[in-house]
C-alpha positions in Angstrom: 11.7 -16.3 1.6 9.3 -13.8 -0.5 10.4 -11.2 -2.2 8.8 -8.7 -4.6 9.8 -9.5 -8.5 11.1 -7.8 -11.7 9.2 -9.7 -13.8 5.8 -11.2 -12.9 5.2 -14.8 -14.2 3.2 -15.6 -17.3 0.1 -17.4 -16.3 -0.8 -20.7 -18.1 -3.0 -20.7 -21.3 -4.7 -23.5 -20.0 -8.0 -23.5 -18.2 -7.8 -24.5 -14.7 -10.8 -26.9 -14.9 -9.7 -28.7 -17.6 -6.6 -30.0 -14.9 -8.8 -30.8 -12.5 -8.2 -27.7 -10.8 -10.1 -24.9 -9.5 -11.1 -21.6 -11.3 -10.5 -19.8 -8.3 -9.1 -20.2 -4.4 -9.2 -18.2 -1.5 -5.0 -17.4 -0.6 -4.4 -16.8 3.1 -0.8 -15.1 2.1 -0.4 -11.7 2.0 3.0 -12.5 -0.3 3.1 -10.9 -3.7 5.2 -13.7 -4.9 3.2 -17.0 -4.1 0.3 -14.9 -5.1 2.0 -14.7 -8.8 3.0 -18.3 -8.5 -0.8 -19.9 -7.8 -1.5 -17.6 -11.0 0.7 -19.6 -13.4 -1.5 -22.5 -12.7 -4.1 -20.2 -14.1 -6.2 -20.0 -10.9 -6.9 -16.7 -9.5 -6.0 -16.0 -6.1 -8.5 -14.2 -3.4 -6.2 -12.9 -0.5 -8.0 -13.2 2.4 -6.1 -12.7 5.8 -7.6 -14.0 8.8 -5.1 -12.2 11.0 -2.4 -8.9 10.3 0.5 -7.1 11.8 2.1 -8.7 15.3 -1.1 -11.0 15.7 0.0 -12.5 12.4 4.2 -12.5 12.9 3.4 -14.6 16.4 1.6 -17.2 14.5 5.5 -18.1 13.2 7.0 -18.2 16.2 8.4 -21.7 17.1 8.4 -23.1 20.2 11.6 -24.0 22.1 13.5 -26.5 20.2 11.0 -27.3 17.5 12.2 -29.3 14.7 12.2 -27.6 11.6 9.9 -29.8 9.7 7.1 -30.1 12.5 7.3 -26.3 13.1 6.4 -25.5 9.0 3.8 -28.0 9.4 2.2 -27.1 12.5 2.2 -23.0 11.3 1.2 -23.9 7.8 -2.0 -26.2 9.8 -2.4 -23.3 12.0 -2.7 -20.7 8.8 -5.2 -22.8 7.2 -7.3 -23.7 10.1 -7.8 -19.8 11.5 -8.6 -18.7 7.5 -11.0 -21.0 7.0 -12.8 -20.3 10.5 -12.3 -16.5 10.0 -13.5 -17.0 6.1 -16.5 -19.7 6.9 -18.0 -16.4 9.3 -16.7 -13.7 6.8 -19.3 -15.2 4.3 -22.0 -16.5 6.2 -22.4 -12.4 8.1 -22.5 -10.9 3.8 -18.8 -9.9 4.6 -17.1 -11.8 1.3 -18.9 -13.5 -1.4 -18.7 -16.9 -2.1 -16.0 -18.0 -4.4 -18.6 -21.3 -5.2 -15.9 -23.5 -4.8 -14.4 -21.9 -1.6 -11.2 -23.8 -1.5 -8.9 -22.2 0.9 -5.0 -22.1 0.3 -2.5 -21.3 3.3 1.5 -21.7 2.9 5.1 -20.9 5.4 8.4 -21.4 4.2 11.0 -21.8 6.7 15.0 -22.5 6.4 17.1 -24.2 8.0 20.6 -25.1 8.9 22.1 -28.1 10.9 18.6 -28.5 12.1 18.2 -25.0 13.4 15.2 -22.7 12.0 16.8 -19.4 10.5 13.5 -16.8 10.9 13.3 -13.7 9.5 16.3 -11.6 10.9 14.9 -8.7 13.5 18.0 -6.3 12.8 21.1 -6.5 11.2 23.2 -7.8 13.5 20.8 -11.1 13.2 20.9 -11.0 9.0 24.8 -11.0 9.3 24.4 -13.8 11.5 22.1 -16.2 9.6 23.9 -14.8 6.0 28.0 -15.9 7.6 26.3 -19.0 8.8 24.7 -20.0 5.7 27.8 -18.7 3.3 29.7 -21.9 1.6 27.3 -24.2 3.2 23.8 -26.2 1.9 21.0 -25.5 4.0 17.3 -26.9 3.7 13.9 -24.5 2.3 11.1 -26.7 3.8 7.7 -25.1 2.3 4.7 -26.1 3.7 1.6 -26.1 2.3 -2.1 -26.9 3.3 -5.7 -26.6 1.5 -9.1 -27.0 2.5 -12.7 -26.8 1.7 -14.9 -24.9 3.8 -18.1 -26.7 2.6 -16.9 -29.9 4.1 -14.4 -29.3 6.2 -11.4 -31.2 4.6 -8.2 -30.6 4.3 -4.9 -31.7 3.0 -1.2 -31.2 3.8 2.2 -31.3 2.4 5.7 -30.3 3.1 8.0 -29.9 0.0 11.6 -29.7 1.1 14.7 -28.3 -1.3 18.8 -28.2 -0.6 20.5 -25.0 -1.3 24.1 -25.0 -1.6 25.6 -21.1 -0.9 29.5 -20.4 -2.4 31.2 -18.1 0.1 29.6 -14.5 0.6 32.3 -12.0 0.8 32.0 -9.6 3.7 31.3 -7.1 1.5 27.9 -8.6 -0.6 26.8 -9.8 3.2 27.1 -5.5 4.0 25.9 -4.4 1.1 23.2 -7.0 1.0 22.2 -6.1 4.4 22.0 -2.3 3.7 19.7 -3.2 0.6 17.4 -3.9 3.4 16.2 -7.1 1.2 17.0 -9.8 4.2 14.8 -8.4 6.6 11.1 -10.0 5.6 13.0 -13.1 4.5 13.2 -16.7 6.5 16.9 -17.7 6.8 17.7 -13.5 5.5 17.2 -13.9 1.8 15.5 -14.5 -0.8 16.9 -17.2 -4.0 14.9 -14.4 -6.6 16.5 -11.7 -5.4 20.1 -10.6 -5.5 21.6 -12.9 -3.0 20.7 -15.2 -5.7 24.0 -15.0 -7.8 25.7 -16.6 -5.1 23.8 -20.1 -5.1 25.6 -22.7 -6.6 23.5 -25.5 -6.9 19.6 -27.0 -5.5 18.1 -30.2 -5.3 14.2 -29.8 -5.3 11.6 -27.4 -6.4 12.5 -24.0 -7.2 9.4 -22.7 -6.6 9.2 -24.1 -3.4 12.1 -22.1 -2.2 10.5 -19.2 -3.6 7.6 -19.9 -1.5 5.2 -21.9 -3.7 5.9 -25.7 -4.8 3.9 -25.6 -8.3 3.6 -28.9 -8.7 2.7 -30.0 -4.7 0.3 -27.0 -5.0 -1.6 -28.6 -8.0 -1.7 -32.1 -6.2 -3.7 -31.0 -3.1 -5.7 -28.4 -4.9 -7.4 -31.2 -7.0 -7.8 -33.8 -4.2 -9.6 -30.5 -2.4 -11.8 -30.2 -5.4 -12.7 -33.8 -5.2 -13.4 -33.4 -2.2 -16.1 -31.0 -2.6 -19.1 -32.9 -1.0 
């Protein structure tokens, strides 16, 4: 549920360090958006992306009558595990430098409704699917995150989960919408940012999280990774 912004946010005055966080992580997401989010901690982000194109879209790919919760987690795991393999061999062959540090960040963000996962639509006739299902209802945004350290091995793992409540999408936003071509790289076949956003009427949970990113989650594991150091 990424999508690109108007407005990037402001990153924090504060050091990083002085909140027990790193200076710097390695972010196995190729998304603009949770890349601008890990910067308002005042970290900066490394993408590094242990696998592309199809390879990458299979990792997501649930397995028959996964629960919604177990599938974020077990992707999110999967993410983090092949990054920090890929990474660990990227550095040792002079391929990337060493952050010093080298905590490793990896995230997925799936929705879902009634206990069904809403992916990211393959054509339209999907996106009006998932977008009439979801109109006037409240669905869940489960974001998953996971971090480790490559020194030692460790890593750490959270699911953040948020309830969106939709008012009714007339027939003619879900067209338009559709056309925009917006819904297409989105979980559930939109994004709370972008316009489909003037039609939520209420959540309960982290806002950041539905944009792909729970800040404050996100700081937790980052400094029980940097404690974890050695």
């Amino acid at each position: 549920m990424t999508t690109t912004p108007t407005h990037a946010p402001a990153p924090t005055p504060i050091k990083p360090e002085n909140m027990g966080l790193p200076a710097s992580i390695w972010l196995a997401s190729k998304s603009p958006r949770r890349k601008e989010l890990i910067s308002t901690l005042g970290i900066h982000p490394e993408v590094f992306l242990a696998q592309t194109g199809p390879e990458a879209e299979r990792l997501e790919d649930p397995l028959p009558g996964e629960d919604p919760l177990v599938y974020v987690q077990r992707v999110t795991r999967l993410k983090l595990q092949l990054a920090m393999e890929s990474l660990k061999l990227a550095i040792k062959n002079g391929e990337r430098h060493s952050l010093g540090c080298d905590i490793v960040l990896a995230s997925d963000t799936t929705v879902a409704l009634n206990g069904k996962i809403l992916g990211k639509p393959q054509n339209a006739s999907e996106a009006q699917s998932m977008l009439s299902a979801l109109s006037g209802q409240t669905h869940q945004v489960h974001t998953g995150v996971a971090v480790g350290v490559i020194k030692t091995g460790a890593m750490f793992q959270t699911v953040q989960t948020s309830d969106v409540g939709f008012a009714r999408l007339p027939s003619e936003f879900i067209q338009a919408y559709i056309s925009s071509g917006e819904p297409f790289d989105k979980a559930g076949a939109y994004g709370i940012q972008g316009i489909a956003g003037r039609y939520v009427r209420r959540i309960s949970g982290s806002h950041s999280g539905i944009m792909g990113l729970p800040l404050f989650e996100t700081a937790e594991l980052l400094r029980q990774a940097v404690s974890n150091q050695e």
